[in-house]
C-alpha positions in Angstrom: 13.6 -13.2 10.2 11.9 -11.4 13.2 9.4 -8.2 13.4 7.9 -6.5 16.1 4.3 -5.3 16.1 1.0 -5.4 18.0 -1.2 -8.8 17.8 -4.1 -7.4 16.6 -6.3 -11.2 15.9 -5.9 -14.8 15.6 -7.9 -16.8 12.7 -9.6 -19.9 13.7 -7.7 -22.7 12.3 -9.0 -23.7 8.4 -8.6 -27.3 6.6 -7.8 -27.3 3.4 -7.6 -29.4 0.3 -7.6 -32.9 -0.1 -5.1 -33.7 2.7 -7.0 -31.7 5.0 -3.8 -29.6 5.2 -4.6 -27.0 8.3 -3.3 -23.1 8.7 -3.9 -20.3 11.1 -3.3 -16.3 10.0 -1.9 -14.4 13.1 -2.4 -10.2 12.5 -0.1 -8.4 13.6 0.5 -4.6 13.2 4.2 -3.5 12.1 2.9 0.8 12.0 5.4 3.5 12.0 3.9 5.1 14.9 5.1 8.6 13.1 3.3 7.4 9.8 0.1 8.1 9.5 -0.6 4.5 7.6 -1.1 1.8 9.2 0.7 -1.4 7.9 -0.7 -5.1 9.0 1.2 -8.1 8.6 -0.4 -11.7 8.2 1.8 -14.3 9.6 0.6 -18.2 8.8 0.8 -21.0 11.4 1.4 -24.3 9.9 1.2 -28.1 10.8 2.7 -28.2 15.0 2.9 -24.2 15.4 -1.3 -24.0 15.3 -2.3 -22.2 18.3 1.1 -21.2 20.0 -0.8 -17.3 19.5 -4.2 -18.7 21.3 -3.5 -17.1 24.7 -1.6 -14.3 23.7 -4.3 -11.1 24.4 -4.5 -8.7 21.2 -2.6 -5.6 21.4 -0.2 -7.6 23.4 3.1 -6.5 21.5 5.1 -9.4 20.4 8.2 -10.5 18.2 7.5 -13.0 15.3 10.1 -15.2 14.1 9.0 -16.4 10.7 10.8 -17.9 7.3 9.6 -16.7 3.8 8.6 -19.2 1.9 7.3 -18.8 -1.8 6.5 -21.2 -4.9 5.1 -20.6 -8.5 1.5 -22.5 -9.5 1.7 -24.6 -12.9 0.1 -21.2 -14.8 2.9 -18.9 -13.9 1.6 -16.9 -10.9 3.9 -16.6 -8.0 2.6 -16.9 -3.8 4.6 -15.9 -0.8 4.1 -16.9 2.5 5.4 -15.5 6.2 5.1 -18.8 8.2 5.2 -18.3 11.6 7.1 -20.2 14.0 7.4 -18.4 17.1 5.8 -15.6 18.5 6.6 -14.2 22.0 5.1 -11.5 24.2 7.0 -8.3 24.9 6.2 -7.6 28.5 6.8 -4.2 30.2 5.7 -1.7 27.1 2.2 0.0 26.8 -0.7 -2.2 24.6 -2.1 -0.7 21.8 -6.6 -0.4 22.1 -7.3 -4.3 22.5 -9.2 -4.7 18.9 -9.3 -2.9 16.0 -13.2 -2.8 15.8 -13.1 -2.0 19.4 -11.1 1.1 18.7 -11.9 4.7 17.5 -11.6 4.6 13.7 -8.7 6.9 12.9 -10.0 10.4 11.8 -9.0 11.1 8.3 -7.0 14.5 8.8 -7.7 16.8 6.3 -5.6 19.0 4.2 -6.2 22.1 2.7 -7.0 22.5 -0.9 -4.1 24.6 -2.4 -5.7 27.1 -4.6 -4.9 27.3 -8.1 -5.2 30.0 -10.4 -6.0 29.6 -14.2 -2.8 31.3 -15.8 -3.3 34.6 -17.6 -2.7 34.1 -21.4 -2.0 37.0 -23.6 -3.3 37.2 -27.1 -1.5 36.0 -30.0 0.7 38.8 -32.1 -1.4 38.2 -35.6 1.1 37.4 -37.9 0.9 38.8 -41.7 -0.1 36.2 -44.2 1.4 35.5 -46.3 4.8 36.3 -44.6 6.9 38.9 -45.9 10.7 38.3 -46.5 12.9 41.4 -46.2 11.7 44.0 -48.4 9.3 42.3 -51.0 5.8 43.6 -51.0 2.6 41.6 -50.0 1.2 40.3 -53.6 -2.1 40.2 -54.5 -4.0 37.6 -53.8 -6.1 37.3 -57.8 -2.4 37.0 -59.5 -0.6 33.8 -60.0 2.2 32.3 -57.6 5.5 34.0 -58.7 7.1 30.9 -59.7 
């Protein structure tokens, strides 16, 4: 599979485990640039492929060509990962600001409250209790139930 975005960092390679078993995250940003979230993409590098993103500048745009790879733990849960194995500079197109923490923080655009207006209820039509059925008469309350 392949995806084009913006390097935005490189981890520092981590051991792990037992076996000492080694992986790199490469950050890339996949944005819509007419969607006003921003969508970020961690890509692992595993094994040989550590450090084939080391001298690639961030905001450099690149294509990634990774496999999917996923597995289920003994308790149920299920992981996913995007392992990297080639990642390749796009020359000739504008970078993106070189870091995020570098950049201006996105200003949160704001929208205008739509006003709302509490609904006008009319007043209940009293009814007459107890109801009266065609033409009988409302009985008095001190006498017995008519049946």
């Amino acid at each position: 599979m392949k995806l084009i975005g913006f390097l935005v960092k490189v981890t520092p390679p981590v051991s792990r485990g037992e076996k000492n078993f080694t992986t790199q995250e490469v950050i890339v940003d996949i944005s819509d640039p007419n969607s006003q979230f921003q969508t970020i993409c961690a890509l692992q590098l595993s094994s040989k492929n550590i450090g084939i993103a080391d001298n690639i500048p961030t905001g450099t745009r690149v294509e990634c060509s990774f496999g999917i790879r996923g597995y289920e733990t003994k308790n149920g849960r299920v992981f996913n990962n995007l392992n990297l194995y080639r990642i390749t500079p796009i020359n000739g197109v504008a970078q993106q600001p070189t870091a995020p923490e570098q950049a201006a923080a996105p200003q949160p655009q704001l929208v205008p409250t739509p006003t709302y207006q509490q609904p006008v209820y009319q007043q209940p039509v009293p009814y007459p209790y107890p109801p009266q059925v065609g033409n009988q008469q409302q009985q008095n309350p001190n006498e017995p139930l008519p049946f």
